[in-house]
N, C-alpha and C positions, 0 to 999 in steps of 0.2 A: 445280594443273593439271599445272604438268613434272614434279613428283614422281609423279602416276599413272599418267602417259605412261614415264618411266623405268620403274616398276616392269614395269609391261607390255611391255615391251622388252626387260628384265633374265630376267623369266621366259619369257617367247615365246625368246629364245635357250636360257635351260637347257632348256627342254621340245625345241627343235629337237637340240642336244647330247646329250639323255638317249635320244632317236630315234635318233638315226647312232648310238648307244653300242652300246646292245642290238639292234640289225640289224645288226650287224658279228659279231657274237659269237654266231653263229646255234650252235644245239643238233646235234649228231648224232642219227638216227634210225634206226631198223632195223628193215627191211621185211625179212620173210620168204616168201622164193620159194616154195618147196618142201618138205616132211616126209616121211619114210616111216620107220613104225615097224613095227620087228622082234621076236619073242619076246624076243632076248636085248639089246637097243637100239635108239637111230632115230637119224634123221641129218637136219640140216635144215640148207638154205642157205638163208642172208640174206646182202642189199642193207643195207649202210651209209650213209648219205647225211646230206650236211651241205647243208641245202639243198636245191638241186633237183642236186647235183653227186654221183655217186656215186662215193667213195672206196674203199672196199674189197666184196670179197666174202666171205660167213663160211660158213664148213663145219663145221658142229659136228656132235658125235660124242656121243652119250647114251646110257651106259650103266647099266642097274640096279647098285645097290650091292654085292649079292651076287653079280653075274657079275664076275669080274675080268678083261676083257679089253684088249690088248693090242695098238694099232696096229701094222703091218707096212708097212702102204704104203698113200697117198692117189695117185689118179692120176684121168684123166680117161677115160671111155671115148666116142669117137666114134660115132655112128651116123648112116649113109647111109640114101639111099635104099629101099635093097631092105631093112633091117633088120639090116643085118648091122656088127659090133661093129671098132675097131679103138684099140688103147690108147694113150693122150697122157701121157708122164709132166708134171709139174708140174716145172720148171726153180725152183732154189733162191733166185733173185733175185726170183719171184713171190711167193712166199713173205716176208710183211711181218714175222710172230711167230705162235707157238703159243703158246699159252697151254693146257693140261689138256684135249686133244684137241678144242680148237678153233682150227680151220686161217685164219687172216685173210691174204688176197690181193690184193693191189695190182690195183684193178681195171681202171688204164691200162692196164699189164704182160701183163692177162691178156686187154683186148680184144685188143691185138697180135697175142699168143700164137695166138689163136682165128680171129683174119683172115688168118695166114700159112697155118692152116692150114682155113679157109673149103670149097676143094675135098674136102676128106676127109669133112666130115659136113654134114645137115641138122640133127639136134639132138644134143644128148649130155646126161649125167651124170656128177657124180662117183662114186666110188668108192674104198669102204675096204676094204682087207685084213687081216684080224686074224692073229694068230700060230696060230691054229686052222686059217687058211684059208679063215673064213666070208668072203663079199663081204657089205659095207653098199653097197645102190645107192639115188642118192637120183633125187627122181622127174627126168624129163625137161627139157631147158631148149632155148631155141633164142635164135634172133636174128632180130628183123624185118630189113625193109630199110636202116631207118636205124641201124641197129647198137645196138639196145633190146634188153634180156635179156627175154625174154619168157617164160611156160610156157605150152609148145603145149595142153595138154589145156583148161584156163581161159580162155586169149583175155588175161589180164591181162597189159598192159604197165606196167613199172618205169624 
């Protein structure tokens, strides 16, 4: 009888141990905001998240194999009220790493960035500039109340 009580002791601890194990070591996930695709590429942001905690924001850049082009410049474009456009460059401490024209941004860094400047827009987009001078604009994005990336046109919060 104390040896089936031990063993049932023994295992109730590893099973509680192998629980705290694998819930510590949670997965990252990536949720995709936004797409807009171009004759000559598309551009889609995602949400990174480890958890319910989101860590970074991704701005990927896809381009067909036969087009060779060539980023210039990613920046943010504001928009106000009345519709009218006003440009946010992206500060290099934002900027986590590039990897093959995908842009990954610290996404404390970048609430910050977005709260200072709060007054200037109701929503915005990224924005890419090719050595051609095409723009990639990717779709619209905003922020509720409680500082949630949201896209305006879907209603969907992240």
């Amino acid at each position: 009888m104390e040896n089936i009580l031990t063993y049932i002791i023994i295992f109730g601890l590893l099973l509680v141990f192998t629980l705290i194990y694998f819930s510590s070591k949670e997965k990252s996930k990536k949720v995709l905001l936004t797409k807009k695709n171009y004759s000559f590429g598309s551009i889609h942001v995602l949400l990174e998240k480890k958890g319910s905690e989101i860590e970074s924001l991704i701005v990927q850049l896809i381009f067909s194999k036969s087009s060779h082009v060539a980023i210039k410049d990613v920046f943010i474009e504001l928009i106000d009220k009345n519709g009218e456009f006003s440009k946010l460059t992206l500060p290099n401490e934002i900027i986590n790493k590039t990897i093959d024209n995908e842009y990954f941004l610290s996404y404390s860094e970048f609430d910050s960035l977005m709260l200072e400047n709060r007054h200037l827009f109701e929503s915005f987009r990224f924005v890419a500039l090719t050595k051609g001078n095409r723009k990639i604009k990717s779709g619209k994005l905003s922020f509720n109340k409680n500082r949630k990336l949201l896209v305006p046109d879907s209603g969907n919060y992240n």
